[in-house]
NUVONU-578692 format. One record per residue (C-alpha): x, y, z; residue number from 1; residue in one letter. Coordinates in nm, 3 decimals, decimal comma. Layout:
NODE	east	north	up	n	res
NODE	X	Y	Z	NUM	a
...
! end
This chain:
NODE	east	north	up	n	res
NODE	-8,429	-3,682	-4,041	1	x
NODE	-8,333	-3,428	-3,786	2	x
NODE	-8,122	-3,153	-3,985	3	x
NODE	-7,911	-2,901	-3,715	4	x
NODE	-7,906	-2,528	-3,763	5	x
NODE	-7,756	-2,329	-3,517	6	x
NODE	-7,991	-1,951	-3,681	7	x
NODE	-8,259	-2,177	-3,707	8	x
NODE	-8,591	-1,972	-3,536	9	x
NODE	-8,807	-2,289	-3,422	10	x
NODE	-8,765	-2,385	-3,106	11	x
NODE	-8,854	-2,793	-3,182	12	x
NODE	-8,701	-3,046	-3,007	13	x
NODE	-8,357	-3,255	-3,087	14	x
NODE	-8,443	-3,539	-2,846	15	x
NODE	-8,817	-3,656	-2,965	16	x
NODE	-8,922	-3,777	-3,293	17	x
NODE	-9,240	-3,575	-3,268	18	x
NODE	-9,322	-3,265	-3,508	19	x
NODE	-9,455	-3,111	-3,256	20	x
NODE	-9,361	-2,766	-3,079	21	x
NODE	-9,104	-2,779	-2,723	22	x
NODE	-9,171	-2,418	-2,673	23	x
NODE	-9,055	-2,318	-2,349	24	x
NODE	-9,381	-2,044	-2,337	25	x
NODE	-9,609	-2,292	-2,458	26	x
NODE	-9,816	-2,368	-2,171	27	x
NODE	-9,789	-2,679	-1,928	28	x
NODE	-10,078	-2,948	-1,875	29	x
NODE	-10,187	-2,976	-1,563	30	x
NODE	-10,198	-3,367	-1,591	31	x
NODE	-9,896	-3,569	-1,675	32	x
NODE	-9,868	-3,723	-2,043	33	x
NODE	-9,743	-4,002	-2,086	34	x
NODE	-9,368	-3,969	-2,244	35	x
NODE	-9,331	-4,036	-2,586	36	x
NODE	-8,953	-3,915	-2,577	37	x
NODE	-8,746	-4,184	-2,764	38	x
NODE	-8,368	-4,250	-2,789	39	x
NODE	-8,186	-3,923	-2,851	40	x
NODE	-8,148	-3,831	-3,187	41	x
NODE	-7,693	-3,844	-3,205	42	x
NODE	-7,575	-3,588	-3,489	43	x
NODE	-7,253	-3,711	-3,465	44	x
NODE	-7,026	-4,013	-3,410	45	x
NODE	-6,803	-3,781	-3,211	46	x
NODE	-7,066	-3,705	-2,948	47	x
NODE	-7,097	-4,069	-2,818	48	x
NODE	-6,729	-4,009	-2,640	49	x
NODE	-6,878	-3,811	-2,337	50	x
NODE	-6,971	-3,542	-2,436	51	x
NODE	-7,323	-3,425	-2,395	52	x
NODE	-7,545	-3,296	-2,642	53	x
NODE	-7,724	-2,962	-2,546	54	x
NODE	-8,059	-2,843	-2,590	55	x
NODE	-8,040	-2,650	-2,904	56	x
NODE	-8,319	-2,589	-3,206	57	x
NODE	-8,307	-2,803	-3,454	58	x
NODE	-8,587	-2,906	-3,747	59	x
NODE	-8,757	-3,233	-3,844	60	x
NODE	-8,782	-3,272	-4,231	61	x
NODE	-8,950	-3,511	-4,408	62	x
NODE	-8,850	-3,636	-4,731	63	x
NODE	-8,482	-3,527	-4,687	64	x
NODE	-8,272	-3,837	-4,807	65	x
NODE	-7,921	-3,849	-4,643	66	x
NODE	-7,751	-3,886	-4,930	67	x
NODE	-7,878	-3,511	-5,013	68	x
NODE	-7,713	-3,361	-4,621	69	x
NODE	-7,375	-3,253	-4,725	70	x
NODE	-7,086	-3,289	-4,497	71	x
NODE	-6,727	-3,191	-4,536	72	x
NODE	-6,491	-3,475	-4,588	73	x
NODE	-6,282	-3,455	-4,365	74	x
NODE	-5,955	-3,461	-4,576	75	x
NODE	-6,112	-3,117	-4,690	76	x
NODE	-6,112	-2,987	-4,310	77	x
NODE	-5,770	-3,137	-4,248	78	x
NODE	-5,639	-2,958	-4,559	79	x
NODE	-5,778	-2,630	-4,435	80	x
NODE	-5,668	-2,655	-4,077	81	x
NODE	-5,289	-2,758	-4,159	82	x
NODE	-5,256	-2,455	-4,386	83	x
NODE	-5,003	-2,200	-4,199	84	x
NODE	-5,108	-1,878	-4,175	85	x
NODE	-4,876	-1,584	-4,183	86	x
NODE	-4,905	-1,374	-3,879	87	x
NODE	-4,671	-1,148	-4,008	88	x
NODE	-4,863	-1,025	-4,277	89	x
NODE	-5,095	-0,840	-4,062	90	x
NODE	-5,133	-0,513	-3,872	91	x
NODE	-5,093	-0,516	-3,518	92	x
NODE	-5,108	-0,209	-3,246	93	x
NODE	-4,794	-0,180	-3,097	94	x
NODE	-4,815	0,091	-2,821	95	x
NODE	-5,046	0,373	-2,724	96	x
NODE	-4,981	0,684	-2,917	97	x
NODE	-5,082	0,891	-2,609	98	x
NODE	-4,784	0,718	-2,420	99	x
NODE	-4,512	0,710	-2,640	100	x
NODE	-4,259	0,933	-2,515	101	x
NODE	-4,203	1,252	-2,697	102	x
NODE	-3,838	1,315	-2,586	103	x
NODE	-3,672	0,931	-2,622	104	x
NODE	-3,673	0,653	-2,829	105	x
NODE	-3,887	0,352	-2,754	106	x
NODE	-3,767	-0,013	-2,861	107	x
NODE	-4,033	-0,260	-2,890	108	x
NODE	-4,005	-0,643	-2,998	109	x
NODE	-4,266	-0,786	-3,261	110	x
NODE	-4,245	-1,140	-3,323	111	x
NODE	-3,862	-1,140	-3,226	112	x
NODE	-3,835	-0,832	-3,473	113	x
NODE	-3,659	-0,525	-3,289	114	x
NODE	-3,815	-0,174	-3,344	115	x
NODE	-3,774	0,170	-3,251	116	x
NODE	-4,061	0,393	-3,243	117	x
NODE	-4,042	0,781	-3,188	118	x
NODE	-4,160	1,102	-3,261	119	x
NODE	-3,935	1,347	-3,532	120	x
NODE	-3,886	1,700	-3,512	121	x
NODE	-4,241	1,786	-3,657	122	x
NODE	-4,411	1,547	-3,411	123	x
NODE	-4,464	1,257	-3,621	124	x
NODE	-4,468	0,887	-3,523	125	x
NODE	-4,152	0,695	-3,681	126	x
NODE	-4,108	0,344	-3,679	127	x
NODE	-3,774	0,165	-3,758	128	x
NODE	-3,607	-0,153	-3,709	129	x
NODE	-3,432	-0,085	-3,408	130	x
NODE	-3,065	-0,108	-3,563	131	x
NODE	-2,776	0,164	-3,673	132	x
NODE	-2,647	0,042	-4,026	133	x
NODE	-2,317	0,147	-3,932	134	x
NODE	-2,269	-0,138	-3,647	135	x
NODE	-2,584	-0,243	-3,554	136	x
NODE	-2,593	-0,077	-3,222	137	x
NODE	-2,983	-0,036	-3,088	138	x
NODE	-3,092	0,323	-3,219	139	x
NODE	-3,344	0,256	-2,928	140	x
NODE	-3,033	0,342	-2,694	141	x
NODE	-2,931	0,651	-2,830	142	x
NODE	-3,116	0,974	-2,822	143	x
NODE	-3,367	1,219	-3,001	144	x
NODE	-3,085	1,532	-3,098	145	x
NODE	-3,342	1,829	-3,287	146	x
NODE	-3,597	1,591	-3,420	147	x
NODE	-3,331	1,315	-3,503	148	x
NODE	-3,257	0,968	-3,404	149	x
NODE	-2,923	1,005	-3,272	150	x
NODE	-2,750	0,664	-3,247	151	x
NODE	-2,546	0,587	-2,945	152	x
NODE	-2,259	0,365	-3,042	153	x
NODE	-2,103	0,654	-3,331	154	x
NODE	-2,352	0,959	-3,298	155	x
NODE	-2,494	0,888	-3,633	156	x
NODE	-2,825	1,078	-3,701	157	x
NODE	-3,147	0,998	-3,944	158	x
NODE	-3,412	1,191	-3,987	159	x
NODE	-3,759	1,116	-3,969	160	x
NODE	-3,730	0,939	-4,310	161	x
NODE	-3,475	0,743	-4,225	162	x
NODE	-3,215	0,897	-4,393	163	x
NODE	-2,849	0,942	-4,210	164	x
NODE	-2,810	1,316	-4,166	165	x
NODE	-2,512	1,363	-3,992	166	x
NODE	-2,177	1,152	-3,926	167	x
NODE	-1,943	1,284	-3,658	168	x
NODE	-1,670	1,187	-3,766	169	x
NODE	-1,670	1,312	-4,093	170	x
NODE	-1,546	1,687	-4,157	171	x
NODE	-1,708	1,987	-4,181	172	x
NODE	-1,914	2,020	-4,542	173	x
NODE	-1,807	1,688	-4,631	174	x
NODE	-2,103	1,474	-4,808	175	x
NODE	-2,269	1,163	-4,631	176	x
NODE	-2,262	0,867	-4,868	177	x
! end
């Protein structure tokens, strides 16, 4: 039985019977043999639809029954394949730290989620959803006023924790709640 190994070391050959080595080093007679190559060995139902196999190493095995090969049933590979994965439980870059701007606010889109990205007063990269909580204007619109994310609908600011700062239209001394 022909077994397939795709790290397997010996080069023998998938299309003969033989045990003997297809080396591409080993050296050539200088009379012609005649062939002993037989039917191709097919590892797979699937590969009879067109598709051609390609020279590959693979290793002849006697005494290997086929009942001891294991394959995956295939319910087992359809079960794994229809699981959805969850992109959005992973990290992903979203902009060069060299290039994001040190003076404005930068609104990026991640998986139709709105961000803004900027630096605060002490330099820092911030990363928000990209959306005042007082009427969901784009903070990435508005402006960076000392250090803080100035939104441009109202003038509301947060600092670089996210915290609103300072309302406008609230009086002198008054507290932000």
């Amino acid at each position: 039985m022909a077994l397939f190994h795709p790290t397997a070391f010996t080069a023998l050959s998938l299309f003969s019977h033989q045990r003997k080595l297809n080396s591409p080093l080993a050296p050539k007679p200088s009379h012609a043999e005649p062939s002993t190559i037989s039917k191709p060995i097919v590892l797979d139902k699937r590969l009879k639809r067109g598709l051609l196999l390609e020279p590959c190493a693979a290793l002849v095995q006697e005494g290997v029954q086929e009942k001891e090969v294991l394959i995956p049933v295939e319910d087992e590979q359809d079960k794994n394949a229809s699981e959805d994965y969850d992109w959005k439980e992973e990290w992903y870059p979203l902009y060069l730290t060299k290039e994001v701007p040190e003076d404005a606010p930068l609104g990026l889109t991640v998986f139709n989620k709105h961000v803004v990205l900027y630096r605060d007063g002490a330099g820092v990269l911030r990363c928000y959803e990209d959306r005042c909580p007082h009427r969901l204007a784009k903070l990435s619109e508005g402006q960076l006023v000392d250090g803080r994310l100035e939104c441009l609908y109202h003038g509301w600011q947060f600092d670089g924790e996210g915290k609103c700062v300072k309302i406008p239209q609230l009086e002198e001394g008054a507290t932000i709640p």
